[in-house]
C-alpha positions as CSV (number, residue, x, y, z in Angstrom):
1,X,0.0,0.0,0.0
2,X,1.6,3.2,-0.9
3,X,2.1,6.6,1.4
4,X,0.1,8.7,-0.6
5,X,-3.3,9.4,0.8
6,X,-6.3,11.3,-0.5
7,X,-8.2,14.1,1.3
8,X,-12.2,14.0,1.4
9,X,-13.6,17.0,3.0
10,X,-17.3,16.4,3.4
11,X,-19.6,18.9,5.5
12,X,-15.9,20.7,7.2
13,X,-14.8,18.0,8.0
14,X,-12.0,16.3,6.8
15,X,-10.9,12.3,6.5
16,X,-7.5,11.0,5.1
17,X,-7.9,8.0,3.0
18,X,-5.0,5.5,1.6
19,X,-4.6,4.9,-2.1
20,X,-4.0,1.5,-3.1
21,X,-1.9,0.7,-6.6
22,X,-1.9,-2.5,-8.2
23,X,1.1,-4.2,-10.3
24,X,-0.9,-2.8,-13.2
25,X,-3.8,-0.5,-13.6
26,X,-5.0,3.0,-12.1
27,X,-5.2,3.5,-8.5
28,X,-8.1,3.2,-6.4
29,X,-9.0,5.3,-3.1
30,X,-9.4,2.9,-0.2
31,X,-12.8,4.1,1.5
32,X,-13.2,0.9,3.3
33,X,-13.0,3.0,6.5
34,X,-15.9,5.5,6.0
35,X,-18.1,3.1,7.5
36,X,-16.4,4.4,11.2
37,X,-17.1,7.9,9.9
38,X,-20.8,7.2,9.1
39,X,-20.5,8.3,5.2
40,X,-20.9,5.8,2.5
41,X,-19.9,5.6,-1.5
42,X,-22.4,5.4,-3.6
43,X,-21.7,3.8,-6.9
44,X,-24.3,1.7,-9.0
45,X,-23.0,-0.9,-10.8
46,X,-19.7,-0.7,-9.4
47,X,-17.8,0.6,-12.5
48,X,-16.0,2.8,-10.3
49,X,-15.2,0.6,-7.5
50,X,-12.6,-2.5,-7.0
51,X,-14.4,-4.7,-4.4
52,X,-11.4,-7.1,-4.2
53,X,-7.4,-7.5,-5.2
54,X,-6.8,-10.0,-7.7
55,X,-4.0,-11.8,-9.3
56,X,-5.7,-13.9,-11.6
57,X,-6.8,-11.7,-14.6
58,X,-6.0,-7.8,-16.1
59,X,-7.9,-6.3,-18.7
60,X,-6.6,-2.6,-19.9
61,X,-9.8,-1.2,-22.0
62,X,-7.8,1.5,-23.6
63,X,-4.7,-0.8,-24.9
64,X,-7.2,-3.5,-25.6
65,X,-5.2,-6.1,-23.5
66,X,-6.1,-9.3,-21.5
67,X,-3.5,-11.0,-19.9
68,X,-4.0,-14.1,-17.2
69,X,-1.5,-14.3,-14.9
70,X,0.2,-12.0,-16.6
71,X,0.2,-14.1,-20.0
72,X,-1.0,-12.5,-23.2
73,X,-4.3,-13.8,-24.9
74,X,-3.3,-14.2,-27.9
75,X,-0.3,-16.0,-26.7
76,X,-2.3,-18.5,-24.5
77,X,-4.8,-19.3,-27.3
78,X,-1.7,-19.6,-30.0
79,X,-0.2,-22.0,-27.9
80,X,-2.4,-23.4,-25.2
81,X,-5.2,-25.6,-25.0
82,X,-8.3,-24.8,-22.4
83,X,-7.4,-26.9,-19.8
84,X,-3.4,-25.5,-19.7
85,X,-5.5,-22.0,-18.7
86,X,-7.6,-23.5,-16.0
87,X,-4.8,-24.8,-14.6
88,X,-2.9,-21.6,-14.9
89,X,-5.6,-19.4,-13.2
90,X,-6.2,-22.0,-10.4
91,X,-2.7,-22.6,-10.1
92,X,-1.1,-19.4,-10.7
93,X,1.1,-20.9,-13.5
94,X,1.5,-22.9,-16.6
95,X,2.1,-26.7,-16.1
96,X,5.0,-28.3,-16.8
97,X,4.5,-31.5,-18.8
98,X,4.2,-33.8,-15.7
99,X,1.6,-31.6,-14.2
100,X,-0.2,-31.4,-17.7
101,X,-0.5,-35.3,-17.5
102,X,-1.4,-35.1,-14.1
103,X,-4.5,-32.8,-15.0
104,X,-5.6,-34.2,-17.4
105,X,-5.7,-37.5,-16.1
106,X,-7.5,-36.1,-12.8
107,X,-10.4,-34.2,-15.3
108,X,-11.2,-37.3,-17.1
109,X,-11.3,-39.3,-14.2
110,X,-14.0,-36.5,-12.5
111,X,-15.9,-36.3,-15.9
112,X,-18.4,-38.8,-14.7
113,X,-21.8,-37.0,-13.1
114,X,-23.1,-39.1,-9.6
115,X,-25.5,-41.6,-11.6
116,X,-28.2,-39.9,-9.1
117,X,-28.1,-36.8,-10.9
118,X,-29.7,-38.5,-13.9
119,X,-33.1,-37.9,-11.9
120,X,-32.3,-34.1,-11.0
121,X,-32.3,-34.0,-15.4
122,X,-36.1,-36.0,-15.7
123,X,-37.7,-33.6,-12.7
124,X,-37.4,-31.1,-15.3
125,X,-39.9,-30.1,-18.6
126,X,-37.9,-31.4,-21.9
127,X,-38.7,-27.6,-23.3
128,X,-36.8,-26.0,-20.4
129,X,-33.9,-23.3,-21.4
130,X,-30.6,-25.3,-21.2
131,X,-29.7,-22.4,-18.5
132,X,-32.5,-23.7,-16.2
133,X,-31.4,-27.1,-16.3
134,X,-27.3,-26.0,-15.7
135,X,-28.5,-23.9,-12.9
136,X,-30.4,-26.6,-11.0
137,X,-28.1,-29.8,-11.5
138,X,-24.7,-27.8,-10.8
139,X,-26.3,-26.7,-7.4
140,X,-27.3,-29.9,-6.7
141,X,-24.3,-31.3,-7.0
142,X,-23.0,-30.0,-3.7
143,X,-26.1,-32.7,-2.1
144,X,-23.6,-35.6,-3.9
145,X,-20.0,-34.1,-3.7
146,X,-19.9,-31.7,-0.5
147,X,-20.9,-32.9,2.7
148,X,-19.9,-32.3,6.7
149,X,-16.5,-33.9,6.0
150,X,-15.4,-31.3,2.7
151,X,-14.3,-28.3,3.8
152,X,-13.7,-24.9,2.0
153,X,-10.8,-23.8,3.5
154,X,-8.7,-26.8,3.1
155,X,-7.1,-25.6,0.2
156,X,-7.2,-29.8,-1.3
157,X,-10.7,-30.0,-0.7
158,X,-10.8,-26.8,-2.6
159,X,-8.2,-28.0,-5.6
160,X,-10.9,-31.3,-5.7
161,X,-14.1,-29.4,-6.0
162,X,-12.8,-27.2,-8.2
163,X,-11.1,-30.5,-10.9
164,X,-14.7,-31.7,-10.5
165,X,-17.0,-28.3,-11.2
166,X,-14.3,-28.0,-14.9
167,X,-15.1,-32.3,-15.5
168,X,-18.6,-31.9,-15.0
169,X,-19.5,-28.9,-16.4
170,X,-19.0,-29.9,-19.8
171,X,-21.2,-33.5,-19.1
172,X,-23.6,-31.6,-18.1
173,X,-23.7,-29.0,-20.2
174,X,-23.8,-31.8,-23.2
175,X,-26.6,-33.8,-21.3
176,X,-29.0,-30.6,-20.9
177,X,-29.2,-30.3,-24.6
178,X,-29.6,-34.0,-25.1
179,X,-32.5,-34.2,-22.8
180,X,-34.0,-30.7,-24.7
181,X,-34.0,-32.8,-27.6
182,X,-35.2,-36.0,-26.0
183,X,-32.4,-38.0,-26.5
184,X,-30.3,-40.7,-24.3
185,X,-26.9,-39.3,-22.8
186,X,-23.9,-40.1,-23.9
187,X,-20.9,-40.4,-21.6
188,X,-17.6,-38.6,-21.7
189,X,-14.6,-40.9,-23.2
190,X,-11.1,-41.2,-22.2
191,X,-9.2,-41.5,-25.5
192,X,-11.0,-37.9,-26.7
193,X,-9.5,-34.4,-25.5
194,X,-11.4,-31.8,-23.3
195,X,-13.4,-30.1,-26.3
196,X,-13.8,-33.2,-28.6
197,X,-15.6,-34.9,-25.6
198,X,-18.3,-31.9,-25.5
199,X,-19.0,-32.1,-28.9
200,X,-19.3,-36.0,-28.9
201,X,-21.5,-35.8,-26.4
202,X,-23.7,-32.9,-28.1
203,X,-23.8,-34.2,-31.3
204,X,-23.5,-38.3,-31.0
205,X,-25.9,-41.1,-29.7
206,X,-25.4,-44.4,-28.6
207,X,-26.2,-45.5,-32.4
208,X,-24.6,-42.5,-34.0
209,X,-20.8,-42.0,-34.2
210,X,-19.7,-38.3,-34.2
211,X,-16.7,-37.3,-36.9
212,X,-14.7,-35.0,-35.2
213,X,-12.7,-33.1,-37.4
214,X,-9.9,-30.9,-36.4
215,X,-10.7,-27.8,-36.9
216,X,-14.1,-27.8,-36.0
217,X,-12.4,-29.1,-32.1
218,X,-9.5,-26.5,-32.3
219,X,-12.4,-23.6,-32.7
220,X,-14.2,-24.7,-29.8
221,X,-10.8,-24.9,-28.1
222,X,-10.3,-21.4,-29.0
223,X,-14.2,-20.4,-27.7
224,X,-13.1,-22.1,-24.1
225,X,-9.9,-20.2,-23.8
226,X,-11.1,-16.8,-24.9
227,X,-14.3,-16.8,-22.5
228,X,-12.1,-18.7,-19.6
229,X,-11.9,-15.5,-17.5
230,X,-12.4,-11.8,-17.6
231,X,-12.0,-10.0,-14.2
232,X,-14.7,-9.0,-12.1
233,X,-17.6,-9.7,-14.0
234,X,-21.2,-9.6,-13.0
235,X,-21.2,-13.5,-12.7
236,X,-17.4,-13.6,-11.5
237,X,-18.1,-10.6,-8.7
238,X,-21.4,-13.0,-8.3
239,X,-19.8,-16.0,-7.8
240,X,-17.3,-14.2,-5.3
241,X,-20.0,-12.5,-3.0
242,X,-21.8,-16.1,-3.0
243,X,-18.6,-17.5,-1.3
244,X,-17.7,-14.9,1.0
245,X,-20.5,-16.3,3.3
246,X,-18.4,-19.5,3.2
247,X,-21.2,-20.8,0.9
248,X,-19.8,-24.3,-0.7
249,X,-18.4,-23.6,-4.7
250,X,-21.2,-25.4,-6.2
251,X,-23.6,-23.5,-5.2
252,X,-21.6,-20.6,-5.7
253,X,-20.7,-21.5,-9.5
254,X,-24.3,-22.1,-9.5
255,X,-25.5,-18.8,-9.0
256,X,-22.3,-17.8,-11.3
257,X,-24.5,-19.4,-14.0
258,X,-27.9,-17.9,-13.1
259,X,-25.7,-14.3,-13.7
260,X,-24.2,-15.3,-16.9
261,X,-27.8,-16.3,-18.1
262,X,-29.1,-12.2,-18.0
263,X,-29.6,-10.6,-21.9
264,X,-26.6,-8.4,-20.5
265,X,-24.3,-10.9,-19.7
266,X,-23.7,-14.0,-21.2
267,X,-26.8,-13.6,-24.0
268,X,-24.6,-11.1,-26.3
269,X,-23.5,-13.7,-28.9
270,X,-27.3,-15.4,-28.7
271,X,-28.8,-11.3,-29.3
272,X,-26.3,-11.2,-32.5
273,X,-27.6,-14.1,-34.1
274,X,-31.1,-13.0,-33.2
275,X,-30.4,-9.7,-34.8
276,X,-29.0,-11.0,-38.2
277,X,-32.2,-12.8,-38.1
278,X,-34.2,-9.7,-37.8
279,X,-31.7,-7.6,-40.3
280,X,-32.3,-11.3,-42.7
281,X,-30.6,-9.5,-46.0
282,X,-27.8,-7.8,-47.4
283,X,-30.7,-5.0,-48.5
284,X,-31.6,-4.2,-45.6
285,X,-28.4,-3.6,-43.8
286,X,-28.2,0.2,-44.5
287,X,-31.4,0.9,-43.2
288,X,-30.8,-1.2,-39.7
289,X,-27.2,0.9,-39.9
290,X,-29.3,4.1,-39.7
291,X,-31.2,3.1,-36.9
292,X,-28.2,2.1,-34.7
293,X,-26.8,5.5,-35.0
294,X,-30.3,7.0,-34.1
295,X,-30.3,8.2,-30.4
296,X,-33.7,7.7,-30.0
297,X,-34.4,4.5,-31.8
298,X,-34.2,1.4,-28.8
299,X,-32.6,-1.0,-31.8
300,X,-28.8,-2.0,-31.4
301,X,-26.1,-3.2,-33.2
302,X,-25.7,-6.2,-31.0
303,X,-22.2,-8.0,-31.0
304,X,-20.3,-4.5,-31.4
305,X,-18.4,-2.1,-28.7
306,X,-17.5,-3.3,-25.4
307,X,-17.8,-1.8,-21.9
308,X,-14.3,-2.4,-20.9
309,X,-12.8,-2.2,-23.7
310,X,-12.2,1.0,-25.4
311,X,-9.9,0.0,-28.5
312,X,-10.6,-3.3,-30.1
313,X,-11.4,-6.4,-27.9
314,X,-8.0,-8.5,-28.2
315,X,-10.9,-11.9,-28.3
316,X,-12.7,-10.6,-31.1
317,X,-9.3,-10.7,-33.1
318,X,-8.1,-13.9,-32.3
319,X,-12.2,-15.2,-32.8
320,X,-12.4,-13.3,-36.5
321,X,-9.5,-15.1,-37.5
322,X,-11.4,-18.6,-36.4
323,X,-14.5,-17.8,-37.5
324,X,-13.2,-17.5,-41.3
325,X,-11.3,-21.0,-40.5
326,X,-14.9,-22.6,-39.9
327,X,-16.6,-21.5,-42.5
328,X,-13.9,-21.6,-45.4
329,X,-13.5,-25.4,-44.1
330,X,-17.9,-25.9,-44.0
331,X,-18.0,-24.1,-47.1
332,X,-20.2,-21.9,-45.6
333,X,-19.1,-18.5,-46.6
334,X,-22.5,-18.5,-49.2
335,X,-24.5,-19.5,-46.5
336,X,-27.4,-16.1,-46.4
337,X,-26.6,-15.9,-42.7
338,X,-23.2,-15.8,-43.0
339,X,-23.1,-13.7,-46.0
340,X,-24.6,-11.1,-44.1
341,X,-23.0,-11.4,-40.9
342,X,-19.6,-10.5,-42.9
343,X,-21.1,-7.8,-44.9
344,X,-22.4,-6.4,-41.9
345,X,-18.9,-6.6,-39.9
346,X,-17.5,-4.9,-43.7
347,X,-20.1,-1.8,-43.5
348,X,-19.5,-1.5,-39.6
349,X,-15.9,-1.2,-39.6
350,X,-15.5,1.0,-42.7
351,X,-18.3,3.4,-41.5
352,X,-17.3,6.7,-39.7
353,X,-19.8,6.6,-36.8
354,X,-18.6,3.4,-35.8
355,X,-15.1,4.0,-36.4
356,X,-15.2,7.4,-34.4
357,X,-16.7,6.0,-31.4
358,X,-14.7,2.5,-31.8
359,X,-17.8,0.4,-32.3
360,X,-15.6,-2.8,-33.1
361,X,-17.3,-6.2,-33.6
362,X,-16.3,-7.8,-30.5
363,X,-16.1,-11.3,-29.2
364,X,-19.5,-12.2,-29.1
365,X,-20.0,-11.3,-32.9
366,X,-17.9,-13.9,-33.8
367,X,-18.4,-16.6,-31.5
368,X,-21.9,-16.6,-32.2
369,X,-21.3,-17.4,-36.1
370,X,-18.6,-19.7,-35.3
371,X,-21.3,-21.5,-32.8
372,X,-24.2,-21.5,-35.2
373,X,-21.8,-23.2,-38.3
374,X,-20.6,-25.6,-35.5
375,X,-24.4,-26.9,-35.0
376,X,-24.5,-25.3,-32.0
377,X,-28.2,-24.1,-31.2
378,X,-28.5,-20.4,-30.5
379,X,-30.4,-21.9,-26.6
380,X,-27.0,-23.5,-26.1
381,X,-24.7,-20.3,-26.6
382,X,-25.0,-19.0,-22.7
383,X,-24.1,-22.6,-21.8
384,X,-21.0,-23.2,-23.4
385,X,-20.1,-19.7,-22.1
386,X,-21.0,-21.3,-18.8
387,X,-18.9,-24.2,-19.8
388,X,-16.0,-22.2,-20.3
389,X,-15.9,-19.6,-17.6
390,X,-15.8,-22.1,-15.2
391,X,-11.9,-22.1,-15.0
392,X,-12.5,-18.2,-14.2
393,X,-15.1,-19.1,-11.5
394,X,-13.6,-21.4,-9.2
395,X,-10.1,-19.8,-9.7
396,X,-11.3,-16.0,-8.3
397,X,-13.5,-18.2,-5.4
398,X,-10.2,-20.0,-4.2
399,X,-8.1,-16.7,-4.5
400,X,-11.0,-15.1,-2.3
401,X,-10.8,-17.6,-0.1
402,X,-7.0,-17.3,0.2
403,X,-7.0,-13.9,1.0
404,X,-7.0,-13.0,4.4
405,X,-8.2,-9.7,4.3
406,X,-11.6,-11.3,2.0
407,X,-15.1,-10.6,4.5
408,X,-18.7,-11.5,3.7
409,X,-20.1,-9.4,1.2
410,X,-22.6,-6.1,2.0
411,X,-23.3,-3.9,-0.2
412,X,-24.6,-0.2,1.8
413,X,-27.4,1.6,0.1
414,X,-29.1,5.3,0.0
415,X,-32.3,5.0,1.3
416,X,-35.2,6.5,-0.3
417,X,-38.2,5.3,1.2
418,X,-40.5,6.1,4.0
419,X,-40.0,8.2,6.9
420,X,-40.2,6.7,10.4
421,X,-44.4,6.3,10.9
422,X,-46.2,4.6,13.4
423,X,-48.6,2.2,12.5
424,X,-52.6,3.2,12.5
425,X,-55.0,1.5,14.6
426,X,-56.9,-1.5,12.1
């Protein structure tokens, strides 16, 4: 914590407070004492506010830069597969090949849901949202996995619920799709990696053998690592503030996906491929430009800008780039949908409005196409976000449990209600 202080004077009266500076990033006032001084911040949405210190995850908005753990995206998706970043935003670093076999070994052996939770699936309708389903077997898992004996703050308890949440994620990610559509589950398999076991068990049944091809499982590997973990989140901060009451992880990663599920959240890249469906041809791209540039039209240009990031978004780069892999190799580029979607990204980033205020197709743009030419159903988007953000989730609830200085989260507020009143005689 550095010397320098900052000086609030509030109503004559004046109160020192410490500024904190990270390894990277701007400074931040540290008002946790105002409490003692009966004066609160006030602050929706916390976009001014850094509720925790974390080591896990940086994001610069203006530089357009993620790193984890200090590593470069576009280095850890160049050269890493999802399951080397879990491990290096759990662990703190890259494994070394003997960990990496280690890992691995561990996550296939915890791939296998509790045969029990094969009922928690059939108490639920066959049309419920994929999201539903996710939200309600993940917490239930803590009925099968966590009991009096697991603890949260033994850190191997920890390191075990965590290898299981990233196994079984995926399993049951696959199965809430499966059972959508009616269908028997299929069951992860050793000999396949981390991302062509998901799309076996999407896509194959017990009669039907699924052809992975190579390029099609090195795209979804890139959709895991580029969604693995960005900061403090609405779902990550959610996840966090669910285990600061020392609440067990699957419930917390639980409520993580309930977060994820809002419009706002995790739903951009299922919005985009609403929107092209609404734009539905080239014709009529001009006239749905013209309305995103109108301040008082409610229509948006879903799948470009960022909140964070200010300059391009270093994901949507690296996403581009796979997204013209897929469909070059699906022969899709003449597809009508896809068509459009790149004439649209063409118009968007030659136009000056968009330009001007940096209105770059971001992550979700692209992920979405690359989803919907994978056979991926536009209900299933949110989920494999879901699916890959675990690593991010159970990473930031073990660092928050590490930290000594962590306490149970409580947000103040500014009361606007009611007056003190007594209450009539009835």
């Amino acid at each position: 914590m550095a010397k320098i202080k900052a000086k609030l004077i509030i109503q004559g009266k004046e109160i020192e407070l410490p500024i904190v500076q990270g390894s990277m990033g701007y400074p931040a006032i540290d008002v946790s004492s105002l409490h003692s001084n009966t004066i609160k911040t006030f602050d929706p949405g916390f976009s001014s506010t850094a509720e925790c210190s974390s080591s896990i995850t940086f994001v610069d908005g203006g530089k357009g830069e993620l790193l984890h753990r200090g590593h470069p995206i576009e280095q850890l998706a160049e050269k890493c597969e999802y399951l080397d970043i879990a491990y290096l935003l759990f662990n703190g670093e890259l494994p070394n090949s003997r960990e990496k076999t280690g890992y691995i070994k561990s996550i296939k052996e915890h791939s296998l849901p509790h045969d029990q939770l094969n009922n928690i699936f059939r108490g639920f309708r066959r049309d419920a949202h994929p999201m539903a389903v996710m939200v309600g077997v993940v917490g239930s898992m803590s009925a099968f996995y966590f009991d009096e004996n697991m603890k949260v703050n033994n850190q191997n308890h920890r390191k075990l619920s965590a290898q299981r949440l990233i196994a079984k994620v995926p399993t049951i990610a696959a199965w809430s799709y499966a059972y959508s559509q009616g269908r028997p589950f299929v069951y992860p398999k050793d000999e396949l990696s981390y991302s062509e076991n998901f799309l076996n068990m999407m896509f194959s049944t017990p009669n039907t053998k699924y052809l992975q091809n190579p390029v099609i499982s090195k795209a979804f590997e890139k959709i895991l690592i580029l969604h693995a973990d960005h900061e403090q989140n609405a779902s990550t901060s959610t996840v966090r503030l669910v285990g600061s009451s020392g609440a067990n992880p699957f419930a917390c990663v639980a409520a993580g996906i309930a977060s994820l599920w809002g419009p706002a959240h995790g739903g951009a890249n299922e919005a985009t491929l609403k929107m092209l469906g609404e734009i539905r041809n080239e014709g009529r791209i001009n006239e749905y430009i013209k309305r995103a540039k109108d301040k008082t039209d409610s229509f948006r240009l879903m799948g470009f800008g960022h909140r964070i990031y200010k300059n391009k978004d270093p994901r949507a780069i690296i996403m581009k780039a796979t997204c013209h892999e897929v469909l070059d190799e699906l022969g899709l580029r003449n597809d009508p949908i896809f068509k459009l979607a790149l004439k649209l990204e063409k118009i968007a980033l030659e136009d000056e409005y968009f330009v001007k205020k940096k209105l770059y197709p971001n992550v979700d743009f692209y992920s979405g196409i690359v989803m919907k030419a994978l056979g991926i159903p536009n209900s299933m988007f949110t989920a494999v976000f879901a699916l890959a953000r675990t690593a991010g989730w159970v990473a930031h609830w073990n660092e928050m449990i590490l930290n000594e200085n962590s306490k149970i989260g409580r947000p103040r507020q500014i009361y606007t209600g009611k007056l003190r009143r007594d209450v009539p005689n009835l």
